[in-house]
C-alpha positions as CSV (number, residue, x, y, z in Angstrom):
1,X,0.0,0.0,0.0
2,X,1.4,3.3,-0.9
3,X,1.5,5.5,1.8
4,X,0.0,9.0,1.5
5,X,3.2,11.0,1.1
6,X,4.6,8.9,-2.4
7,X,1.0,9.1,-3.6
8,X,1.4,13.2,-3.3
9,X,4.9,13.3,-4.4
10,X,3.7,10.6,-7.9
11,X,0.6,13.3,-8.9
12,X,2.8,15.9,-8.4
13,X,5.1,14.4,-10.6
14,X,2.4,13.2,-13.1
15,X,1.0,17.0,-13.5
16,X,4.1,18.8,-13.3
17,X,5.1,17.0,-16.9
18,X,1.5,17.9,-18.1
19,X,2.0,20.6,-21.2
20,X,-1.8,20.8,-22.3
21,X,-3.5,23.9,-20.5
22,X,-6.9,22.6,-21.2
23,X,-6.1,19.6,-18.9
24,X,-4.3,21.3,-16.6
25,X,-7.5,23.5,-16.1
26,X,-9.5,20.5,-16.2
27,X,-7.5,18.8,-13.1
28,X,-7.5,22.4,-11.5
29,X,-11.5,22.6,-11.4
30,X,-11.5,19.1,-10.2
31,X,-9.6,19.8,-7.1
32,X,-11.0,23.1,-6.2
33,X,-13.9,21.0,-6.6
34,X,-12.7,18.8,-3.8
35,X,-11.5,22.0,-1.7
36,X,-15.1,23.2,-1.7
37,X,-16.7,19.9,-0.8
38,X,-13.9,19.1,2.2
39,X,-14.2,22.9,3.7
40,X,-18.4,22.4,3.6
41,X,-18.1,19.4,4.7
42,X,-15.5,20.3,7.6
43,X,-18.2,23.4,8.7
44,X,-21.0,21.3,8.9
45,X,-19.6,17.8,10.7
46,X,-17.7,18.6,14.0
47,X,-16.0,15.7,15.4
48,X,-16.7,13.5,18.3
49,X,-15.6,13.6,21.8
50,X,-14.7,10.4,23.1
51,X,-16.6,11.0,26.4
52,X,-20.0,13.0,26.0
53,X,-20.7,15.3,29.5
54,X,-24.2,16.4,29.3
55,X,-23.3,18.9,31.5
56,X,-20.8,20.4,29.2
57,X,-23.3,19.9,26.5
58,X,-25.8,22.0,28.2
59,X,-23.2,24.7,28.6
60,X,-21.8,24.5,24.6
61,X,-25.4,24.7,23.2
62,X,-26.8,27.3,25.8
63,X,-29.6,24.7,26.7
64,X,-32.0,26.7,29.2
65,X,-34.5,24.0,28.9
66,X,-38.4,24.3,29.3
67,X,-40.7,27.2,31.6
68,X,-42.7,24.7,33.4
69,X,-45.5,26.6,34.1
70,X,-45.1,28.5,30.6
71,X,-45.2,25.1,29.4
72,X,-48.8,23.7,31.6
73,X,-50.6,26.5,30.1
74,X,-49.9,26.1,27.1
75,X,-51.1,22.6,27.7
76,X,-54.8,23.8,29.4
77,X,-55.2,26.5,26.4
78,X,-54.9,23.8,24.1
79,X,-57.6,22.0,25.8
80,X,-57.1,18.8,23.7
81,X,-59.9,16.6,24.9
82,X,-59.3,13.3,22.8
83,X,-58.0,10.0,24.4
84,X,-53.8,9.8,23.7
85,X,-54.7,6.8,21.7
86,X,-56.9,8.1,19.4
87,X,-54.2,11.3,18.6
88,X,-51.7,8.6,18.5
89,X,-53.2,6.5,15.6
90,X,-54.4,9.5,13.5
91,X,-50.8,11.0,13.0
């Protein structure tokens, strides 16, 4: 198995004999291509800790949680008088 170094140092060495600009331009969009996709990607997928604290979760995301009695009120102003059941089997 080639190892990742040699595999940089043979394209390298493949592209730096290349003489045909389309091609070269070609290769070019390719791997700004691959930039693009690796930075989005990199933005949007944050790695894993090996241990998860939810108490240092709560603190990264801000988490205030739920206004209980905000929260019952809602509940009585909806006033939702059908068995659990029955809500459960029409969704």
């Amino acid at each position: 198995m080639i190892d990742t170094e040699k595999r940089k140092k043979r394209i390298i060495s493949k592209i730096d004999r290349m003489e045909n600009d389309y091609t070269l331009r070609h290769i070019e969009k390719i791997v700004n291509k691959m930039y693009e996709s690796m930075e989005i990607t990199g933005k949007v997928i944050k790695p894993v800790k090996e241990q998860l604290n939810v108490d240092e979760m709560i603190k990264e995301q801000n988490f205030t949680g739920i206004n209980r009695l905000e929260f019952d009120k809602l509940i009585s102003e909806i006033d939702i008088q059908e068995p659990l059941i029955d809500l459960l089997k029409s969704s």
